[in-house]
Backbone as CSV, one residue per row, in Angstrom:
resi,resn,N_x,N_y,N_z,CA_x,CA_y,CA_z,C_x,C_y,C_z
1,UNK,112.745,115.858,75.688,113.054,114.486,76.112,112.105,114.065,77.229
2,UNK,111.700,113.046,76.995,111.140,112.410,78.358,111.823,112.220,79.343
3,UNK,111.037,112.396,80.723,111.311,112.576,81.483,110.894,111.228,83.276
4,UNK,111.700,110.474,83.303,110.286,109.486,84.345,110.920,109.801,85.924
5,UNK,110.087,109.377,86.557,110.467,110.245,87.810,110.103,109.235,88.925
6,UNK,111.638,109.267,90.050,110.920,108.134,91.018,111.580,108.915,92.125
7,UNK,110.508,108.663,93.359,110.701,109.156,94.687,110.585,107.957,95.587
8,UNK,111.758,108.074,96.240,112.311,107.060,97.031,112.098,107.265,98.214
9,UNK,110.922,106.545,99.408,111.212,106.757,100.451,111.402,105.798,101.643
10,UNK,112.553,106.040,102.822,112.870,105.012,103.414,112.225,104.586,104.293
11,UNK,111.359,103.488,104.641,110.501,103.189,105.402,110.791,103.864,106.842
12,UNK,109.357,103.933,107.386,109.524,104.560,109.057,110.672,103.707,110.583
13,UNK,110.740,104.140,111.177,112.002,103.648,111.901,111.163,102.221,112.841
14,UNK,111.861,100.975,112.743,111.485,99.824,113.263,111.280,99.677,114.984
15,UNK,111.208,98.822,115.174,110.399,98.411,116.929,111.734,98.439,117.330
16,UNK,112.291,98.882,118.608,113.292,99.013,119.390,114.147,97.516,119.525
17,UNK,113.192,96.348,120.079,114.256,95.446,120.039,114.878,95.030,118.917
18,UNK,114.271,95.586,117.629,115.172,95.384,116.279,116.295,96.214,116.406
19,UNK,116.352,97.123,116.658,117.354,98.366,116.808,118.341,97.699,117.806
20,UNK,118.575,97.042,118.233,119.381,96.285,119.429,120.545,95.332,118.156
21,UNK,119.755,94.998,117.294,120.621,94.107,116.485,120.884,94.372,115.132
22,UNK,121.923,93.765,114.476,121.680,93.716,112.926,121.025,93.406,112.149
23,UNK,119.579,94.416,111.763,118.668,93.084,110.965,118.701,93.100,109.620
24,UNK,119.335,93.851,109.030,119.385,93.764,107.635,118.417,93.438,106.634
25,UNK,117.888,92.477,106.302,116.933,92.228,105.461,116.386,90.946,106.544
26,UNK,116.201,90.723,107.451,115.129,90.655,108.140,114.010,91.489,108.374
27,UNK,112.829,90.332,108.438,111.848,91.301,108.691,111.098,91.772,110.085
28,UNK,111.312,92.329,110.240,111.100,93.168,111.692,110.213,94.424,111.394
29,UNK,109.258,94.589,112.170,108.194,95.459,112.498,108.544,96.963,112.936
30,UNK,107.222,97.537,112.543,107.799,98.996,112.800,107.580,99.654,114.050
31,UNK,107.761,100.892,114.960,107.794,100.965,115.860,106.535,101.526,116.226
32,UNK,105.569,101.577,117.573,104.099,101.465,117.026,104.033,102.858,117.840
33,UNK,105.076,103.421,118.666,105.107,104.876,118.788,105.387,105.821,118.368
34,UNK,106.285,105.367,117.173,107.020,106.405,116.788,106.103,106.504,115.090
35,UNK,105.110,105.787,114.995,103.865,105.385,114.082,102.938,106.618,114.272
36,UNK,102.750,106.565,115.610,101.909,107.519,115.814,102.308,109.559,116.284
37,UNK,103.505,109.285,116.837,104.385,110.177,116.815,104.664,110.923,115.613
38,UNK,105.135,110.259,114.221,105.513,110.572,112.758,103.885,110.966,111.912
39,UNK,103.163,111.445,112.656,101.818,111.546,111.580,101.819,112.914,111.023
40,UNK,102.144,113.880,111.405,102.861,114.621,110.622,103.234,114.892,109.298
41,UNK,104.388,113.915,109.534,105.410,113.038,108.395,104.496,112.623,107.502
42,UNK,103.929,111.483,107.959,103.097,111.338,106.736,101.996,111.480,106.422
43,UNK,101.845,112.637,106.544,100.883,113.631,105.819,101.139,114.443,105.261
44,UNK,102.412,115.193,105.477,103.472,115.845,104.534,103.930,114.488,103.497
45,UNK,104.397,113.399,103.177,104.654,112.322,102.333,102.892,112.211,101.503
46,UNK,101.960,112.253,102.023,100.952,111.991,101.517,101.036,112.812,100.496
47,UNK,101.011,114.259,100.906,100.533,115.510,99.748,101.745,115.818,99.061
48,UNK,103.020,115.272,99.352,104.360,115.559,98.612,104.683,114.429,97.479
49,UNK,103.949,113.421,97.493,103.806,112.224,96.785,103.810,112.671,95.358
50,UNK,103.651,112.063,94.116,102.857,112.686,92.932,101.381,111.537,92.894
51,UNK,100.955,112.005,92.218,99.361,110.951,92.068,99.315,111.574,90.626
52,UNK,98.899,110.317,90.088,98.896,109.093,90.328,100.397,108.951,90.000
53,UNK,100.522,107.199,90.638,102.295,107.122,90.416,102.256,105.546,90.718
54,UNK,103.057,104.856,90.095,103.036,103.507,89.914,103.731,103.513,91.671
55,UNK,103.431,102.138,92.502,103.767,102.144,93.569,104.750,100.840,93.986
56,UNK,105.696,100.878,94.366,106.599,99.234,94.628,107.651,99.586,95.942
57,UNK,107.401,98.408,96.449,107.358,98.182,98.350,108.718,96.747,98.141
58,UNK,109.127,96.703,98.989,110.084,95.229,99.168,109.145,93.924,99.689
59,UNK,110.157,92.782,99.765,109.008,91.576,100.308,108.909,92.002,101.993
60,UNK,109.893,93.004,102.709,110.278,93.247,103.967,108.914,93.843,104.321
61,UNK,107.951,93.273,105.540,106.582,94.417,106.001,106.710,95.641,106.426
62,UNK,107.961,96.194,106.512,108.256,97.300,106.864,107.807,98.576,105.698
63,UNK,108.163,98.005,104.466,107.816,98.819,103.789,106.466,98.965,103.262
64,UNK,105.955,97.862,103.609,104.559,97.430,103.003,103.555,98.607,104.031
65,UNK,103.571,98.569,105.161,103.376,98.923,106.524,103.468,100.620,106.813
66,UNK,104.541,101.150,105.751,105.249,102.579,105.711,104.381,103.155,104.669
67,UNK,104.345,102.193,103.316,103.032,102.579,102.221,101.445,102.925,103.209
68,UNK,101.392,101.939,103.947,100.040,101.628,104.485,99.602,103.302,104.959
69,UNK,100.098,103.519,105.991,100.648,104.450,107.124,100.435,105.793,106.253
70,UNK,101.041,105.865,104.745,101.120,107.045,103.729,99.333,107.364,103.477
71,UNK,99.388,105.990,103.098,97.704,106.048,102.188,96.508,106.683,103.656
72,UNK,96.963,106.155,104.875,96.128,106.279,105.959,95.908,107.943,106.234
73,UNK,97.302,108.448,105.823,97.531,109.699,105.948,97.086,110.936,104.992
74,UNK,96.419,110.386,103.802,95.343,110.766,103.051,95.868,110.803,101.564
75,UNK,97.116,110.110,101.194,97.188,109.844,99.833,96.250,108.808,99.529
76,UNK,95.833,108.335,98.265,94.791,107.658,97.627,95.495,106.142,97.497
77,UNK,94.954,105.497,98.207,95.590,103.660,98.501,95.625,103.295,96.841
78,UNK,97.032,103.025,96.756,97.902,102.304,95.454,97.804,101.095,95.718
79,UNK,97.976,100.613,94.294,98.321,98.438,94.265,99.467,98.678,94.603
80,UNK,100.164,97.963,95.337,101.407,97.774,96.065,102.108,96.496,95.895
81,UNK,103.490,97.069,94.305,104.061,95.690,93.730,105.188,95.264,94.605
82,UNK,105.466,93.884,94.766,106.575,93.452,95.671,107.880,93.702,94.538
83,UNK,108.983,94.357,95.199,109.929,93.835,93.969,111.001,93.512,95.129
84,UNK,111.819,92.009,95.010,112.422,91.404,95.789,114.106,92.430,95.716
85,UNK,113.782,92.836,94.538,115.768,93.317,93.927,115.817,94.707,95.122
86,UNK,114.643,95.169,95.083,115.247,96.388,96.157,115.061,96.196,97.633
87,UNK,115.290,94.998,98.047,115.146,94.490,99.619,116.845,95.320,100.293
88,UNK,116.716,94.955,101.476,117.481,95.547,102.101,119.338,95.233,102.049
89,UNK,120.244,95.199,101.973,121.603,94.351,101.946,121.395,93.254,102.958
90,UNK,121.529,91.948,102.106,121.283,90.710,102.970,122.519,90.353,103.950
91,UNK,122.771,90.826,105.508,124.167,89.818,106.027,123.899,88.768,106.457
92,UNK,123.337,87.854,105.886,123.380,86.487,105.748,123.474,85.738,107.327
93,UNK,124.661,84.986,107.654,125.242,84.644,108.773,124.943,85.850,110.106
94,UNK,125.264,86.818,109.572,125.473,88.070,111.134,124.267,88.650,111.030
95,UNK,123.103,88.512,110.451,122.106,89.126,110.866,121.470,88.319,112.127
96,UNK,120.731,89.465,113.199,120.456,89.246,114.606,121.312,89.644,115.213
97,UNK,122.713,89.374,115.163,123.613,89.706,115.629,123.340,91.094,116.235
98,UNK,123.637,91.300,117.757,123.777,92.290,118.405,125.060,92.855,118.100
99,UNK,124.877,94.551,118.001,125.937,95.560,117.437,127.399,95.375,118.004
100,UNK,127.989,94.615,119.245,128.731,94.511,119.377,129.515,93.227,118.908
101,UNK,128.514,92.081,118.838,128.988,91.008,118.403,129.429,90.731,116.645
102,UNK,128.661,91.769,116.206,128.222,92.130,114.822,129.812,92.514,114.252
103,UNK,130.374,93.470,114.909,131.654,93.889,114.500,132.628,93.424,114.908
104,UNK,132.573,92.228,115.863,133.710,91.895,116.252,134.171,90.433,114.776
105,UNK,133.397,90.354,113.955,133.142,89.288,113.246,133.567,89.803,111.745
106,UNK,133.734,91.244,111.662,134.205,92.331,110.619,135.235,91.708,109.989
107,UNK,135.849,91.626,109.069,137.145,91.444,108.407,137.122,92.711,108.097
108,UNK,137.113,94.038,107.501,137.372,94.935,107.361,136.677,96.120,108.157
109,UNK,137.548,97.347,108.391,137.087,98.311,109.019,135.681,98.882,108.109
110,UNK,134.359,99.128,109.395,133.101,99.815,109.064,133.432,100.908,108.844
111,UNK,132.697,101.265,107.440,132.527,102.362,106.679,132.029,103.739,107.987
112,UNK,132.213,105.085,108.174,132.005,105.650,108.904,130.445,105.889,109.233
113,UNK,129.907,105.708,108.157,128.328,105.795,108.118,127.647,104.611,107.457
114,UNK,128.102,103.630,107.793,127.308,102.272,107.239,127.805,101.329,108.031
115,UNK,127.070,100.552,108.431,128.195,99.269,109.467,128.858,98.133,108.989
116,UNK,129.067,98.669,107.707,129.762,97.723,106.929,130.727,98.371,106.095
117,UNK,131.672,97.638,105.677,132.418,98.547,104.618,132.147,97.758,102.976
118,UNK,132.358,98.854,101.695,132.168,98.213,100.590,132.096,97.001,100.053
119,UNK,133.504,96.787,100.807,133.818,94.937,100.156,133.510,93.906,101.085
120,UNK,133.226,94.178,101.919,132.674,92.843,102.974,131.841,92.581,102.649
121,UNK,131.971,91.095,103.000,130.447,90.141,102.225,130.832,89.040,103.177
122,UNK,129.377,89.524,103.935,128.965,88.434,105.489,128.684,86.992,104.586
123,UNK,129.737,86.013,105.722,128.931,84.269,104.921,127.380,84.135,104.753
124,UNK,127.086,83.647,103.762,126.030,83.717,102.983,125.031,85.030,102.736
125,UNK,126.072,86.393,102.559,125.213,87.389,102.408,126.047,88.538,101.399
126,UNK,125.958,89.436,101.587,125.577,90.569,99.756,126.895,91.836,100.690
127,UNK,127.853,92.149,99.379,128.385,93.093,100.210,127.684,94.043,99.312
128,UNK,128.461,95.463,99.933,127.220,96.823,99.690,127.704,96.690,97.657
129,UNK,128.378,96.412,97.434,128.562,96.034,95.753,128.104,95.587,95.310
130,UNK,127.450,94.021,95.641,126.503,93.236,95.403,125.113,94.063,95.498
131,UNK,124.691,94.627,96.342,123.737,95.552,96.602,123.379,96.209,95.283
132,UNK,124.278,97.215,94.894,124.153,98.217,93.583,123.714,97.305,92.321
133,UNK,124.367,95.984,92.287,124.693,95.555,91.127,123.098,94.777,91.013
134,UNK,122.157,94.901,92.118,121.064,93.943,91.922,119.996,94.766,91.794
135,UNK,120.389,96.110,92.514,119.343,97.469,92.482,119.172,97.947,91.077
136,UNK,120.187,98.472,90.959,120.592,99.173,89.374,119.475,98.676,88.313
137,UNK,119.924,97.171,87.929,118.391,96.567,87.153,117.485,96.775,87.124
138,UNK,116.890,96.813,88.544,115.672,96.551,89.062,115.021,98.112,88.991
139,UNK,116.243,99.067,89.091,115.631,100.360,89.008,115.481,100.780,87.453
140,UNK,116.439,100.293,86.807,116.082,100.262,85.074,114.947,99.989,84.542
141,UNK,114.627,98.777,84.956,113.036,98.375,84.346,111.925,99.084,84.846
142,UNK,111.699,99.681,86.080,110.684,100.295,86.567,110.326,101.403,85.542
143,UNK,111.688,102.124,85.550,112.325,103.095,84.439,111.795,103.261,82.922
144,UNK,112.134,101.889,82.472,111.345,101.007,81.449,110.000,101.120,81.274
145,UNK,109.532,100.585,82.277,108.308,99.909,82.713,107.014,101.220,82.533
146,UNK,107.442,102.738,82.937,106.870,103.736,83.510,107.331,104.889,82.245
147,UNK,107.738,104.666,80.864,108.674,105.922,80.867,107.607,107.116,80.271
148,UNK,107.973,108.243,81.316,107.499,109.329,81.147,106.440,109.785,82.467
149,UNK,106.372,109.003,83.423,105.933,108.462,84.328,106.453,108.350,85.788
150,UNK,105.399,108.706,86.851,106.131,108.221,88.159,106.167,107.129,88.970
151,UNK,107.419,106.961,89.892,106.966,105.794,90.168,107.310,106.141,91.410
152,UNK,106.558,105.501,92.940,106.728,105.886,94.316,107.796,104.080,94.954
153,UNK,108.841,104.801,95.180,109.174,102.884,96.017,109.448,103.585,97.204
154,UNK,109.139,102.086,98.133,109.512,102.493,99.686,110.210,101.335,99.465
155,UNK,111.393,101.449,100.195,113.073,100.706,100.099,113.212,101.094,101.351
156,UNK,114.925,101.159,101.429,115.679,100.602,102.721,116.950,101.666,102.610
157,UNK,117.319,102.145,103.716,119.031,102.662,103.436,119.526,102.163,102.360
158,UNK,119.594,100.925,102.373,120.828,100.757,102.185,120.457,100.077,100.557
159,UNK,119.111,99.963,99.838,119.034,100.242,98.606,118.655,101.166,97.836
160,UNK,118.511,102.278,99.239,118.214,103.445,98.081,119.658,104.144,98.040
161,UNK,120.719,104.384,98.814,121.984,104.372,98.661,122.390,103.674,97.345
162,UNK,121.705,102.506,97.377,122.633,101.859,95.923,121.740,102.214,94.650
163,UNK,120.614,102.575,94.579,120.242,103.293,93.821,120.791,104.761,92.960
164,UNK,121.125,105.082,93.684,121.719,106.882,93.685,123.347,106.431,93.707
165,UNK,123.756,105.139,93.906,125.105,104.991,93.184,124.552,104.562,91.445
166,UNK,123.989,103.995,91.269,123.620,103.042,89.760,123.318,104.725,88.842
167,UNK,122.426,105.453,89.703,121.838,107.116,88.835,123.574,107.958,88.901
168,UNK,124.154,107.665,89.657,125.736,108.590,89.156,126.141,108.187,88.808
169,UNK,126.711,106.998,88.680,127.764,106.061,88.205,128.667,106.029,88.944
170,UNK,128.334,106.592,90.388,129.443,106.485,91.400,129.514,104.689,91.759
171,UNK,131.007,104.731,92.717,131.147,104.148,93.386,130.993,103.976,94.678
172,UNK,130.375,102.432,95.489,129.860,102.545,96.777,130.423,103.305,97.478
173,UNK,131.662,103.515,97.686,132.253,104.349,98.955,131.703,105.638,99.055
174,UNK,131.581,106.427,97.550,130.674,107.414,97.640,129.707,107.737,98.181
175,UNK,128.227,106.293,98.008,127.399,107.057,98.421,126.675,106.825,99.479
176,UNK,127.917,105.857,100.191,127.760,105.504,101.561,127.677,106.456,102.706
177,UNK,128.284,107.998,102.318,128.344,109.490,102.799,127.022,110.039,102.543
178,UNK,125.909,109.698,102.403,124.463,110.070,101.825,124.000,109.759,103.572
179,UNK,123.799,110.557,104.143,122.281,110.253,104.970,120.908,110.191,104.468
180,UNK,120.426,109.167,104.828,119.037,108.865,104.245,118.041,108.430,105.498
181,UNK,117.774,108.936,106.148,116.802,108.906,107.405,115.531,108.579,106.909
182,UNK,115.056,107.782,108.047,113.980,107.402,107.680,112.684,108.262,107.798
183,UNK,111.949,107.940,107.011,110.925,108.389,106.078,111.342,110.192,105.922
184,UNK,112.776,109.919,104.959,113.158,110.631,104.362,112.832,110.542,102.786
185,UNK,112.540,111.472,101.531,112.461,111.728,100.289,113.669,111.542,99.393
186,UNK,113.949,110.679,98.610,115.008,111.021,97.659,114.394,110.331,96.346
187,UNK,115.125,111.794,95.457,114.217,111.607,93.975,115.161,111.561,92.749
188,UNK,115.138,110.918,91.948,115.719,110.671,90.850,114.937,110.734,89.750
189,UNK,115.417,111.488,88.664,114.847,111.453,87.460,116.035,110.899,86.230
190,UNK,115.726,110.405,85.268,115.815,109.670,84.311,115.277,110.799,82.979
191,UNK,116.079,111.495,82.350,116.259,112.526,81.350,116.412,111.902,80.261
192,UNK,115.783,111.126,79.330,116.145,110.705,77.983,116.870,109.433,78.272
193,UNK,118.291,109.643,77.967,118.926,108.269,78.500,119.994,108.617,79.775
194,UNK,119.690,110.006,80.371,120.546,110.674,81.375,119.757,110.718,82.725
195,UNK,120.749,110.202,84.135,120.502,110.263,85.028,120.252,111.906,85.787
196,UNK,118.956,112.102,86.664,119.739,113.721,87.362,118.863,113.221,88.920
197,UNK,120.309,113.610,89.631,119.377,113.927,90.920,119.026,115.176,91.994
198,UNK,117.613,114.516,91.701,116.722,116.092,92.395,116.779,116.502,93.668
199,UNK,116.735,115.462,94.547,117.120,115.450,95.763,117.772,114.616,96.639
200,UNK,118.356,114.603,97.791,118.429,113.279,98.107,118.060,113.593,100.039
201,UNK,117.550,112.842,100.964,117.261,113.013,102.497,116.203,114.000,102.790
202,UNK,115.491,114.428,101.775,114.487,115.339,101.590,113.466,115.262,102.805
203,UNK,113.366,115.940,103.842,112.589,115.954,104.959,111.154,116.905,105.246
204,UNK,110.325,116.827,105.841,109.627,117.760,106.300,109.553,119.042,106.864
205,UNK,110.683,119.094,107.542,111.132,120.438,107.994,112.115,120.892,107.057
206,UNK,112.559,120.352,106.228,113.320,121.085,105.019,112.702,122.079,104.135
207,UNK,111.388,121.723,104.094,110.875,122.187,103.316,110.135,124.098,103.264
């Protein structure tokens, strides 16, 4: 059976005054010490990569920026496709929102490891359900698009979480218990018409 193969990694950790607030699928910049600090990292991501491998980034510069950073680090510079479906969970209204103001605005209790829980859905924004249900597609066609084939995306927590719900058939609450650190590895393969996953928070010192 064929086999297509995608490695998911979560862009590098953003500029501090982003970290102050909720930015969700805002776009906010990456941190320009911890850039140079993480080289390491990605140079281990460079040679852990596969090559060749189809490459897709969000419209967010973070990820665009995290690709950049890979290729600088001596993988071989990829065309770098935008795909909008794996952007980050949009909270609409409460993004900016500083972490305290952020939760006081909650209708339901935050998930223990996500600052949101399943079913909340910020005014004019995506609860983590909505999330899966826009990923899932978007990870099908790549799927499609590649089969037998790899494909490299740099995403976000909180769509590669909904990714690796769409590859189990779990439900969000599940795989909201996933740590996924940034410019962490998680890999999914696609077996015929069967999901398997290979890894998931896959680090440098893991290895």
């Amino acid at each position: 059976m064929t086999t297509t193969r995608l490695f998911l990694v979560r862009h590098a950790l953003v500029e501090p005054s982003a970290r102050l607030t909720m930015y969700g699928a805002m776009d906010v910049g990456l941190c320009e010490l911890a850039l140079r600090q993480e080289a390491a990292t990605y140079r281990w991501l460079a040679a852990r990569l596969p090559q060749p491998a189809r490459w897709a980034v969000t419209p967010l510069s973070r990820t665009r920026a995290t690709a950049a950073a890979i290729f600088a680090a001596g993988y071989p510079e990829a065309e770098l496709e935008t795909h909008p479906q794996l952007i980050e969970q949009r909270l609409g209204e409460w993004e900016g929102l500083p972490h305290e103001a952020f939760l006081e605005q909650l209708r339901h209790p935050p998930h223990p490891f996500w600052s949101i829980s399943v079913e909340e859905r910020p005014p004019g924004g995506e609860s983590f359900a909505d999330v899966i249900a826009r990923v899932g597609p978007a990870v099908d066609r790549l799927v499609a698009e590649n089969e037998g084939g790899d494909v490299v995306i740099v995403a976000h927590g909180g769509s590669i979480r909904a990714a690796l719900a769409h590859a189990m058939g779990a439900p969000g609450l599940a795989v909201l218990s996933f740590s996924i650190k940034n410019l962490s590895l998680t890999r999914l393969e696609k077996v015929g018409p069967d999901w398997r996953v290979a890894a998931v928070n896959e680090e440098m010192f893991t290895l």
